[in-house]
N, C-alpha and C positions, 0 to 999 in steps of 0.2 A: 341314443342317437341325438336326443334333444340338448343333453348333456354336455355333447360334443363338440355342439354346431355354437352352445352357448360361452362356451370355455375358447373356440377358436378368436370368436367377436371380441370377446372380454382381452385376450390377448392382443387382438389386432388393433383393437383402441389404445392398451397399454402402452402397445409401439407406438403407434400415430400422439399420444400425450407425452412420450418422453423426448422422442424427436424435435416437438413444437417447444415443451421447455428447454430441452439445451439452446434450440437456435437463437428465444429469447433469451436467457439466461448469457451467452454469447453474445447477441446487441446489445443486452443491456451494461454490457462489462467494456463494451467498445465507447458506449457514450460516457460514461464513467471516467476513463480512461482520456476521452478527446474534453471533457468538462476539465479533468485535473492537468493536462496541459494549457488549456487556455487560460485559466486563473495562474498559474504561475507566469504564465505573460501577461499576463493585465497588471499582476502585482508589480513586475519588472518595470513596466512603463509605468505605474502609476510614482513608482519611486524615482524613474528617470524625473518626471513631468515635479516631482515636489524639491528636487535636486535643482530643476532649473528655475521654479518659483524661487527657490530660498535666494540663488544666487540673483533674480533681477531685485528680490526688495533687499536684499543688501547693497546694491549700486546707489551712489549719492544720488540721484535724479529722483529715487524712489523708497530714499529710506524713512521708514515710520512712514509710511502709508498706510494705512488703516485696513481698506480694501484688500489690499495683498498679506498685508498678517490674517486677514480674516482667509482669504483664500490658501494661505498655508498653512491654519490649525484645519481647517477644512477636509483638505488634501490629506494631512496627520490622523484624523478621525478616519477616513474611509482608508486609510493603508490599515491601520487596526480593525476594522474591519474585515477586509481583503486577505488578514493575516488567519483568522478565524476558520475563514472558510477554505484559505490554504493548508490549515493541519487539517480537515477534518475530510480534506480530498487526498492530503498523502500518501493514503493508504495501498496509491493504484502505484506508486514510486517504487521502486525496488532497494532493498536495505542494504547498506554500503555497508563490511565487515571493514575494521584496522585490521594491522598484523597482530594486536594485542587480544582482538578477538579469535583470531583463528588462531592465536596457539591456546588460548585459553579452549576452546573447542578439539584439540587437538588434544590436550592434556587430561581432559572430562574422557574424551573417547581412549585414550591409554590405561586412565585409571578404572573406567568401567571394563577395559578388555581382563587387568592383572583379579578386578573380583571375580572375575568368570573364570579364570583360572585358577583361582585358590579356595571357589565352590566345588572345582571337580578334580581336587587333588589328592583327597582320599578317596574316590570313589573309582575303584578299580573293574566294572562294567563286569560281564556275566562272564563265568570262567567254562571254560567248553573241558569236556576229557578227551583228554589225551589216551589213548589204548595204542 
């Protein structure tokens, strides 16, 4: 009886800890997720923002100013950066195939189906009698 009541607990915990990790394991794949979209907009702007630097110290008014070459190797240093920590969040992006991959997937799945049929080309399965 003790055995019983001990093994129902033991199970009803097991349910109650699997339920709590998925739900975590599920927010923690959402902030994941909302982190690797926000660094690919940050990167986006930060490259708009180094596109508009380049262009005002190339204007005569401000060319060879000091300050703004220092503010766009700056801006250059944190998009490398920015680029680091954008492979190392792609992971949550979903993999784009060419068409050169999926024949190439296509042709592996062809060729594994012709070995499967020429492992079971001699083998003529159990013979029943006939009377």
């Amino acid at each position: 009886m003790t055995i019983n009541i001990g093994l129902t607990l033991g199970l009803i915990m097991s349910i109650i800890l699997n339920i709590f990790t998925l739900w975590y394991a599920r927010a923690l794949l959402g902030r994941l997720a909302w982190i690797s979209q926000n660094i690919n907009d940050l990167v986006q702007i930060i490259e708009v923002y180094k596109a508009n630097l380049e262009g005002v110290q190339n204007l005569e008014q401000f060319y060879g100013d000091q300050e703004i070459k220092n503010l766009a190797l700056h801006t250059a240093s944190l998009l490398d950066v920015l680029e680091d920590y954008k492979e190392v969040v792609l992971v949550t992006e979903p993999i784009e195939y060419t068409e050169n991959d999926l024949e190439n997937q296509q042709k592996e799945q062809q060729n594994a189906e012709k070995e499967v049929e020429e492992k079971h080309v001699l083998y003529a399965g159990t013979r029943e009698r006939n009377s």
